[in-house]
C-alpha positions as CSV (number, residue, x, y, z in Angstrom):
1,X,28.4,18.0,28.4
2,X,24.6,17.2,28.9
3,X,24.0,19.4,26.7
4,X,26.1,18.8,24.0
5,X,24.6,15.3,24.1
6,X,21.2,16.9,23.2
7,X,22.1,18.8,20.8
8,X,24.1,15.9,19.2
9,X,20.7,13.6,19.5
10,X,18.6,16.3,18.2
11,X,20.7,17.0,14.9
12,X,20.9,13.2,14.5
13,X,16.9,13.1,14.6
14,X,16.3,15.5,12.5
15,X,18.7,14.1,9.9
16,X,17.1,11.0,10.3
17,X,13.8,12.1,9.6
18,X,14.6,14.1,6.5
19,X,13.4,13.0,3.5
20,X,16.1,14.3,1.0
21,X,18.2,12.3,2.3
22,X,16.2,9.4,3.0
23,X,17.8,6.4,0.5
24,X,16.0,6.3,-2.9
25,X,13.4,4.1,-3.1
26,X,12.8,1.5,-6.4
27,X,8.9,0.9,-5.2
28,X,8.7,4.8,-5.0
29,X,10.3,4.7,-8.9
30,X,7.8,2.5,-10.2
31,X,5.1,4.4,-9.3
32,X,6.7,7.5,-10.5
33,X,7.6,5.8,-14.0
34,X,4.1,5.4,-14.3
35,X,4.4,9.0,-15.8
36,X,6.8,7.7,-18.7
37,X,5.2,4.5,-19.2
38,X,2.7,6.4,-21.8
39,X,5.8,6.4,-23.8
40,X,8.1,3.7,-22.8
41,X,8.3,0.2,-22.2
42,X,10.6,-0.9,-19.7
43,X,11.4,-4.6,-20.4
44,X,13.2,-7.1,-22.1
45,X,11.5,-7.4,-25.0
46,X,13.6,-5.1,-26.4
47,X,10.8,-3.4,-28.6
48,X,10.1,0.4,-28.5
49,X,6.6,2.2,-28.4
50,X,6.8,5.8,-28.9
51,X,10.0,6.4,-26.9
52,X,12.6,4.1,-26.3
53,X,13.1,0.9,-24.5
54,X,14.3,1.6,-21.0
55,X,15.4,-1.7,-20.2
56,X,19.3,-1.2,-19.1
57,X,18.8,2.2,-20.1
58,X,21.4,2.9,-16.8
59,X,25.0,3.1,-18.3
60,X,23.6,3.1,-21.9
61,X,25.1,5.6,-24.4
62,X,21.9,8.5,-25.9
63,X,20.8,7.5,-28.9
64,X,22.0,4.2,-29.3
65,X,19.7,1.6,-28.6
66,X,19.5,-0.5,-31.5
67,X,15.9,-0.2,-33.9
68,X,15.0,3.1,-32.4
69,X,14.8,6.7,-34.2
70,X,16.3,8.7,-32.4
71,X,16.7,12.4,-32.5
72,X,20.2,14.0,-33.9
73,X,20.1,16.0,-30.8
74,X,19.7,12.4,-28.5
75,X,22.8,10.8,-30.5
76,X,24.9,13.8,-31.0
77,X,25.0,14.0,-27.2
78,X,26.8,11.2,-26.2
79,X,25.8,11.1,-23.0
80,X,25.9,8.0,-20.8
81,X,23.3,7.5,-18.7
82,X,24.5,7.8,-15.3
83,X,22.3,8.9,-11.7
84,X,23.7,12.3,-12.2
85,X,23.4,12.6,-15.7
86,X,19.3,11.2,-15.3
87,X,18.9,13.5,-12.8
88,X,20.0,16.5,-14.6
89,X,17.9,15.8,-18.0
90,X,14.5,14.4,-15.7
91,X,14.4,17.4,-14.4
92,X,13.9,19.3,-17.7
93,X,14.4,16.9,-20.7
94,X,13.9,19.7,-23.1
95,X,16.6,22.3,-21.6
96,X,18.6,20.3,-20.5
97,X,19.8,18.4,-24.2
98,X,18.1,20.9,-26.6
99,X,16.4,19.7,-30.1
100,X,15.5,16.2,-28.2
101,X,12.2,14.9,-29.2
102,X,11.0,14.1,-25.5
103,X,8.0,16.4,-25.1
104,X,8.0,16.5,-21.6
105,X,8.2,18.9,-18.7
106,X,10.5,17.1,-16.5
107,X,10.4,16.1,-13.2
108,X,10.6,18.8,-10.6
109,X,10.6,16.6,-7.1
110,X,14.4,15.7,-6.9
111,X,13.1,13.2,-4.6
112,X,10.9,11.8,-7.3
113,X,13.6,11.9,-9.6
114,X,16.3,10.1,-7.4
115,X,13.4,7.4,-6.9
116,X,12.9,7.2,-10.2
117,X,16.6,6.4,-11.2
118,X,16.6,3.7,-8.3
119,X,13.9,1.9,-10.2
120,X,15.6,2.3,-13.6
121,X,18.7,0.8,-12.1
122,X,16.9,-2.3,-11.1
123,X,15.7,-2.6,-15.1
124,X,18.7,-5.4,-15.4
């Protein structure tokens, strides 16, 4: 029985201390949107720079923010921007919805990408 108790702390220790599944973290987002902020504003104002505005960009159909040119590929998509469906295009924006104008890599950390999408969710 001693035994099992050990081995029942030990497993709880070790998931305690992992860090993919340590709870996204909004502080950790902003400092990864720093990458994106080269192209995007991420307020109110509702104006666009080079990409869009990424202000309630969380349950937001692609392609339709209002005053932005967009991509055929972006608004053909339909997509509504959900954690998973962030997560998937993040990780490789230009695979992942072909003929999109985003000239970026991705990003490749799923933790950065999970902590990213906890900051974007707080864009309300």
């Amino acid at each position: 029985m001693k035994s099992i108790t050990i081995a029942i702390a030990a497993l709880a220790a070790l998931v305690a201390a992992s860090p993919a599944l340590a709870a996204p973290d909004p502080a950790k987002g902003k400092q990864v949107f720093a990458q994106c902020a080269a192209c995007h504003k991420a307020d109110a104002s509702g104006r666009s720079s080079i990409g869009p505005n990424l202000w309630q960009v969380v349950g937001r159909k692609s392609g339709t923010l209002p005053g932005f040119k967009y991509s055929p590929a972006m608004t053909k998509a339909g997509t509504v921007w959900t954690d998973k469906s962030l997560d998937v295009y993040l990780a490789a924006p230009l695979t992942s919805m072909p003929g999109n104008r985003m000239p970026f890599a991705g990003i490749k950390a799923s933790a950065d990408r999970q902590n990213l999408i906890a900051y974007l969710k707080t864009l309300r």
